[in-house]
Every structure is written in structure tokens, then in C-alpha cells.
SEDOVEX-838792 format. One line per field, with one value per residue: residue in one letter; x, y, z of N, C-alpha, C in turn. Coordinates in Angstrom, 1 decimal, padded with zeros to 4 digits. Layout:
N
residuo <- c(a  ...)
n.u <- c(X  ...)
n.v <- c(Y  ...)
n.w <- c(Z  ...)
ca.u <- c(X  ...)
ca.v <- c(Y  ...)
ca.w <- c(Z  ...)
c.u <- c(X  ...)
c.v <- c(Y  ...)
c.w <- c(Z  ...)
This chain:
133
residuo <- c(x  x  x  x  x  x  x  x  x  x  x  x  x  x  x  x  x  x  x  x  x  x  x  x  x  x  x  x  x  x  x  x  x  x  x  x  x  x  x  x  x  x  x  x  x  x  x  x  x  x  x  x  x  x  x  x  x  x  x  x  x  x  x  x  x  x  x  x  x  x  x  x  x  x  x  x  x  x  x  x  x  x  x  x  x  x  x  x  x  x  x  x  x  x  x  x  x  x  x  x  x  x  x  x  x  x  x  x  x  x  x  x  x  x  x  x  x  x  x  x  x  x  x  x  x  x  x  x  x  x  x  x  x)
n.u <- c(010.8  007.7  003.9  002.5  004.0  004.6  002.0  -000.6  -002.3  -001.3  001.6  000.4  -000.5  001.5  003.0  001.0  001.6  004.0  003.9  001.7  003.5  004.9  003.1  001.9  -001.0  -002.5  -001.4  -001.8  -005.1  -005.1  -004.0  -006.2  -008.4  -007.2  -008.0  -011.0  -011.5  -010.4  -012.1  -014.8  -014.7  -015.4  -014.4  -015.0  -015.6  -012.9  -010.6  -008.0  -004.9  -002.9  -003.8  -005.0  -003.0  -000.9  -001.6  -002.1  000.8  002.1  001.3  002.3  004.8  005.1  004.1  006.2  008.9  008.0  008.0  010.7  011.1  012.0  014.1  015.5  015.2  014.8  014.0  012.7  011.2  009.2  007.9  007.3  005.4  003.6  002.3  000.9  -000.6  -002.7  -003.5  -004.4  -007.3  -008.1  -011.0  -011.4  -009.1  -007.7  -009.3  -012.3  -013.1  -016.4  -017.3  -018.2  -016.7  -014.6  -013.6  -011.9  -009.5  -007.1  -006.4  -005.3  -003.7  -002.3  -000.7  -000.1  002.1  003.9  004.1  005.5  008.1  009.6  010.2  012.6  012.9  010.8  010.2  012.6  011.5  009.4  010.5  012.2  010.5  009.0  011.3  012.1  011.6)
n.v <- c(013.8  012.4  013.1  012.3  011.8  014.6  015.3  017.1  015.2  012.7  013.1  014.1  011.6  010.2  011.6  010.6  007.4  007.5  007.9  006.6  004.0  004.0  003.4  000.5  -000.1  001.7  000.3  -002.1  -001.5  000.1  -002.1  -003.8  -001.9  -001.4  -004.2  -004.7  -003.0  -004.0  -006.2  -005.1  -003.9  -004.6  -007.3  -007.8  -005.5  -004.3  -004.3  -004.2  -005.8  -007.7  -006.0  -006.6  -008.4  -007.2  -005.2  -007.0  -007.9  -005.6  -005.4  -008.1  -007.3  -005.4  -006.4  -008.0  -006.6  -004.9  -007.0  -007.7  -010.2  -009.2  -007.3  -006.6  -004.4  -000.7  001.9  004.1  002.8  001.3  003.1  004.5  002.1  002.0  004.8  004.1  002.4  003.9  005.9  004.1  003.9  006.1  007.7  010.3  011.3  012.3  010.9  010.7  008.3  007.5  007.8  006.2  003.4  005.0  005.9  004.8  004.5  006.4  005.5  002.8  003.8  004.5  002.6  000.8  002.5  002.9  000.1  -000.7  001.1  -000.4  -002.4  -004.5  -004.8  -005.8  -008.6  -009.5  -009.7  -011.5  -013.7  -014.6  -015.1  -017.3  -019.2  -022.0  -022.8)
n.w <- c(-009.2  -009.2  -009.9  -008.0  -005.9  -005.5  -005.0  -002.6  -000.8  -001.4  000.1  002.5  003.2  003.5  005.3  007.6  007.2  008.1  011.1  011.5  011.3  013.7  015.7  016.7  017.4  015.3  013.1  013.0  012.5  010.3  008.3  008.8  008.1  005.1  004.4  004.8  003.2  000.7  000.4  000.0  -002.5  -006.0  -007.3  -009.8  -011.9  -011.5  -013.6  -013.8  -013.6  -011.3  -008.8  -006.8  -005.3  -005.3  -003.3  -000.9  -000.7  000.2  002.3  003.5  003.5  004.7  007.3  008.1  008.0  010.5  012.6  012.4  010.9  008.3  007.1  004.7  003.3  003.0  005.0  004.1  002.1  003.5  004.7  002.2  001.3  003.7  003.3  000.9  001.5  003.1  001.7  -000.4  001.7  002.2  001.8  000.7  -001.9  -004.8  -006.8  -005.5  -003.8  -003.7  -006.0  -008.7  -009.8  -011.4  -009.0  -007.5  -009.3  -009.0  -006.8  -007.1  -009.4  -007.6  -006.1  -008.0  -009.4  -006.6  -006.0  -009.1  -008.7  -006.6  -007.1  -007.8  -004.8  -004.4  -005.3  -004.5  -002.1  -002.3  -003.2  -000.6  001.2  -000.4  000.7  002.5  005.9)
ca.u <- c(009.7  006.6  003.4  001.7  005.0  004.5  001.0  -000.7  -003.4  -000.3  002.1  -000.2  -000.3  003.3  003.3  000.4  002.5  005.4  003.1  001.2  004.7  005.8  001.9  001.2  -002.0  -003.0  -000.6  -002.9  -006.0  -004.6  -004.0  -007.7  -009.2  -007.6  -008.1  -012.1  -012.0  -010.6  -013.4  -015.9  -014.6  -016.4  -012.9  -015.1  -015.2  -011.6  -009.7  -006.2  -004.0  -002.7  -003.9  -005.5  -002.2  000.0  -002.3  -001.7  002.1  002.6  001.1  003.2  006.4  005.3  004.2  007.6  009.6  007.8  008.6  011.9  012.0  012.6  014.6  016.2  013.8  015.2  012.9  011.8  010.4  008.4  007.0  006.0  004.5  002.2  001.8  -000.2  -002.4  -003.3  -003.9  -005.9  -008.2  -008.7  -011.9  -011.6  -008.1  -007.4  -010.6  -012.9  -014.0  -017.8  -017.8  -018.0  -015.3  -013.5  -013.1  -010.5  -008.5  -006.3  -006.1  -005.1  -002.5  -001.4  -000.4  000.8  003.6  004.7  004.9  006.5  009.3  010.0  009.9  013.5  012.8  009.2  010.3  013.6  010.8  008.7  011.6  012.6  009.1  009.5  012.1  011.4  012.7)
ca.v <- c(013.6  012.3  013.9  011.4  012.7  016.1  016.0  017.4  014.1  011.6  014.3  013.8  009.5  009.9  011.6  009.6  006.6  007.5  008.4  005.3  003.0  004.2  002.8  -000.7  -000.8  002.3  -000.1  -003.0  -000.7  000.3  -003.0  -004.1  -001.0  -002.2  -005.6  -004.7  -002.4  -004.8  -007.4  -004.6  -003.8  -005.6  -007.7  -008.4  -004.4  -003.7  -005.3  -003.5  -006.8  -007.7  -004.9  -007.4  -009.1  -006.2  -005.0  -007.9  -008.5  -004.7  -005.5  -009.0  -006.5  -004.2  -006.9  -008.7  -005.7  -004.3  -007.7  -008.2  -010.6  -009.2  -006.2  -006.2  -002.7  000.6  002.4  004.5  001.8  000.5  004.2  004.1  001.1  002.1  005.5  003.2  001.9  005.4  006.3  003.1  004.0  007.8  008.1  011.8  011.7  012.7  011.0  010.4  006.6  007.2  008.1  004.8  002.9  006.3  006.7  004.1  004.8  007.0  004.5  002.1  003.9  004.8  001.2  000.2  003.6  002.1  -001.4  -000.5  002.0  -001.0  -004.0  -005.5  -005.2  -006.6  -009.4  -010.5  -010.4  -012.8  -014.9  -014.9  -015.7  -018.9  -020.2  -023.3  -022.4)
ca.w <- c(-008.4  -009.9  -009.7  -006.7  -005.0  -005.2  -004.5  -001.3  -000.8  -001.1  001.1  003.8  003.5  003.6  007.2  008.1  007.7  009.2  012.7  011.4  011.6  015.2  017.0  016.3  017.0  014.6  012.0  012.8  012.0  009.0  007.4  009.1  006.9  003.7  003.6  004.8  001.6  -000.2  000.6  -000.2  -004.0  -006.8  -008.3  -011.5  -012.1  -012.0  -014.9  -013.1  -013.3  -010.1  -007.7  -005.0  -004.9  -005.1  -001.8  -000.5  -000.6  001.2  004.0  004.0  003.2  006.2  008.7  008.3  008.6  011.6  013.6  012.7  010.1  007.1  007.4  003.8  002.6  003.4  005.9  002.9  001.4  004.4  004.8  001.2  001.0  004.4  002.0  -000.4  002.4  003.4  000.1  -000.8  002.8  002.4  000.9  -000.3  -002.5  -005.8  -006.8  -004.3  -003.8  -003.9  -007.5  -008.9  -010.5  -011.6  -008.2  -007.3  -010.5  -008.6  -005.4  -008.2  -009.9  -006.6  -005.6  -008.9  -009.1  -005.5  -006.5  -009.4  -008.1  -005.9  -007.8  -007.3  -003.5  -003.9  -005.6  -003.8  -000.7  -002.7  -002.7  000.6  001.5  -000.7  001.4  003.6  007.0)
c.u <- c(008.4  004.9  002.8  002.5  004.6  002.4  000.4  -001.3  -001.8  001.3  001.7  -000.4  000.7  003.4  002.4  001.0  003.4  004.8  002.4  002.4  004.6  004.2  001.7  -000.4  -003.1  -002.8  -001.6  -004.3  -006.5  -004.7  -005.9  -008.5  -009.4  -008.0  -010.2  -012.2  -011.9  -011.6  -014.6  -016.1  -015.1  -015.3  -013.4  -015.1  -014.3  -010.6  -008.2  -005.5  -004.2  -002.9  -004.0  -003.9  -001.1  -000.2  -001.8  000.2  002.7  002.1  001.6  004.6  006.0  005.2  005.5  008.4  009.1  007.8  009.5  012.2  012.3  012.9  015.5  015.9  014.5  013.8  011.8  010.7  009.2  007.3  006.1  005.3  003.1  001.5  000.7  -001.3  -003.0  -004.1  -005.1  -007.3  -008.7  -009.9  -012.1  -010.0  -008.1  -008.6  -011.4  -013.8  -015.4  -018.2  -017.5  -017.1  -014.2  -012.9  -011.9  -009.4  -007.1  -005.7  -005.1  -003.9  -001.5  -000.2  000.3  002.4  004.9  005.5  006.1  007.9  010.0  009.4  011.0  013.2  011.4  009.6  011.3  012.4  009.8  009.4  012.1  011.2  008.8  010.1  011.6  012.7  013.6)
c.v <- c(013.5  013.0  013.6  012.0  014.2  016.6  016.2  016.3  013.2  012.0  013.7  012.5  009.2  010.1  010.9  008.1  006.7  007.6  007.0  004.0  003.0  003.7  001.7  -000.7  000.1  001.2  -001.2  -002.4  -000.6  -000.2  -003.7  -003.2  -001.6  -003.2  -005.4  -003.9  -003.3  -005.8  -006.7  -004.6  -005.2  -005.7  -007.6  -006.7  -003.8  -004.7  -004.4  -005.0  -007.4  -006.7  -005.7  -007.8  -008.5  -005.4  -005.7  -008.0  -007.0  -005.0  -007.2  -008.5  -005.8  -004.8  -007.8  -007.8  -005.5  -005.7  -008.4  -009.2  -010.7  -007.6  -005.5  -005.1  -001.5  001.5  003.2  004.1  001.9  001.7  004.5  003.1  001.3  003.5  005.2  002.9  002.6  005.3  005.8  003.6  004.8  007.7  009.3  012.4  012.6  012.9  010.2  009.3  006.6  007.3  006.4  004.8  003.6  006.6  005.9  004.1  005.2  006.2  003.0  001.9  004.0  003.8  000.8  001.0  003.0  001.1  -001.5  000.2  000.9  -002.7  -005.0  -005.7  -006.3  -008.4  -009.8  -010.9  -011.5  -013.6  -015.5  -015.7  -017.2  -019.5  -021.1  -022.8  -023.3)
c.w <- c(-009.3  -009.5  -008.8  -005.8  -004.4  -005.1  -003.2  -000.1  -000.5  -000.1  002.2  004.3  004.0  005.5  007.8  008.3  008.6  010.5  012.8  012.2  013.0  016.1  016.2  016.4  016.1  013.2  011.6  012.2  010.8  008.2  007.5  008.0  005.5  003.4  004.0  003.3  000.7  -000.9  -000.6  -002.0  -004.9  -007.8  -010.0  -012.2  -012.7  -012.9  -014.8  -012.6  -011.7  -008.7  -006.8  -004.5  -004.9  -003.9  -000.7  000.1  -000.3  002.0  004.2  004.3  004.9  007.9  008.9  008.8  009.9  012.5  013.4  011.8  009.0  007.1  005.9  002.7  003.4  004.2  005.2  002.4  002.4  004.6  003.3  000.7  002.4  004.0  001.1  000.3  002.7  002.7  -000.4  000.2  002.4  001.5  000.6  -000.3  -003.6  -006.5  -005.7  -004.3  -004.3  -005.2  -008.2  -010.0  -010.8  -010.1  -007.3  -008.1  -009.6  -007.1  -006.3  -008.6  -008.7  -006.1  -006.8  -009.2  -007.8  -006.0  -007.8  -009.6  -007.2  -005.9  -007.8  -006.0  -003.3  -004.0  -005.0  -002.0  -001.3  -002.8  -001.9  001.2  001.3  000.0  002.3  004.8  007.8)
């Protein structure tokens, strides 16, 4: 168990998803938060690779699963990838957003540990995605 795992801040994202999952229109909410945070962040700032598009492509992973058509993610998954969204939202984690730039670090790594713990699944969903229907 790594140490995001076992901390109290990402603990608490964890059951927050899972309560998150079972009401859509908290789920909807949720993704509305991040992608308004998203907007808000100043891209030229964070020189963290892919974060936008690693943001991005869980909440494609979670709105597929949750209507049925991409079901090939273990429930796990789906709970920690809406984990990450928490995470990214909470403004008083690890480090606490308002502190500039340091203070997404930990929203950051958060989403990168996910994404990569769950990089064969991300990617066979970016594949499927590809397909012409």
C-alpha cells in the first residue's frame, strides 16, 4: 500500500466516491467541479506532462462505465479513478490548493499514481474509444 493509500485525505475520497458512484447527479457535480477547476488552473504554470489529459480521460473512463458501455474496469478501478476527482476538488488535502502552485503538487501526483497503477486498463480504454462503431 502506498502512502496516498494509506493516507486519511485520500481514505476519505475513496468513500466519498464510492457514495459519489451510487447518485448520479452528485457524479455529474463532481465531474462539473473538475472540469470548472480545470478551466480555472494556469496550464502555462504546471509543466506535469499530461495531467489535463489524464483528467480528462477518467472522467471518459467513469462516464462510459456508469452508462453501460464500457464495462471492461473492475469496479475498483472506477471507484479509484472517481478517488482522483475527489482528490483533485478538495481544496484542503495534503497540500492545500490556495498555496500557489505547491499547492496542486499533491492533486497532481495524486492523478498521475492512479493513472499510472492503471495504465494497461487506461490504455486498452483509449483503444476502444478509437473504434468506429
Amino acid at each position: 500500500m502506498t502512502q496516498y493509500q494509506q493516507h486519511s485525505k485520500f481514505k476519505s475520497a475513496k468513500a466519498r466516491a464510492e457514495r459519489i458512484l451510487r447518485n448520479p447527479e452528485k457524479l455529474k457535480n463532481l465531474i462539473s467541479m473538475t472540469l470548472d477547476k480545470l478551466n480555472k488552473m494556469d496550464k502555462n504554470k504546471l509543466t506535469v506532462g499530461d495531467f489535463f489529459r489524464r483528467v480528462k480521460v477518467f472522467i471518459r473512463m467513469i462516464k462510459a462505465y456508469v452508462r453501460g458501455e464500457y464495462r471492461a474496469i473492475p469496479w475498483k478501478m472506477v471507484v479509484m479513478l472517481v478517488a482522483g476527482l475527489v482528490y483533485f476538488v478538495m481544496p484542503l488535502d495534503i497540500l492545500p490548493d490556495f498555496i500557489p502552485v505547491t499547492g496542486f503538487l499533491d492533486d497532481i501526483t495524486v492523478i498521475i499514481w492512479i493513472f499510472n497503477n492503471f495504465k494497461k486498463e487506461i490504455d486498452a480504454f483509449e483503444t476502444w474509444e478509437k473504434k468506429p462503431i
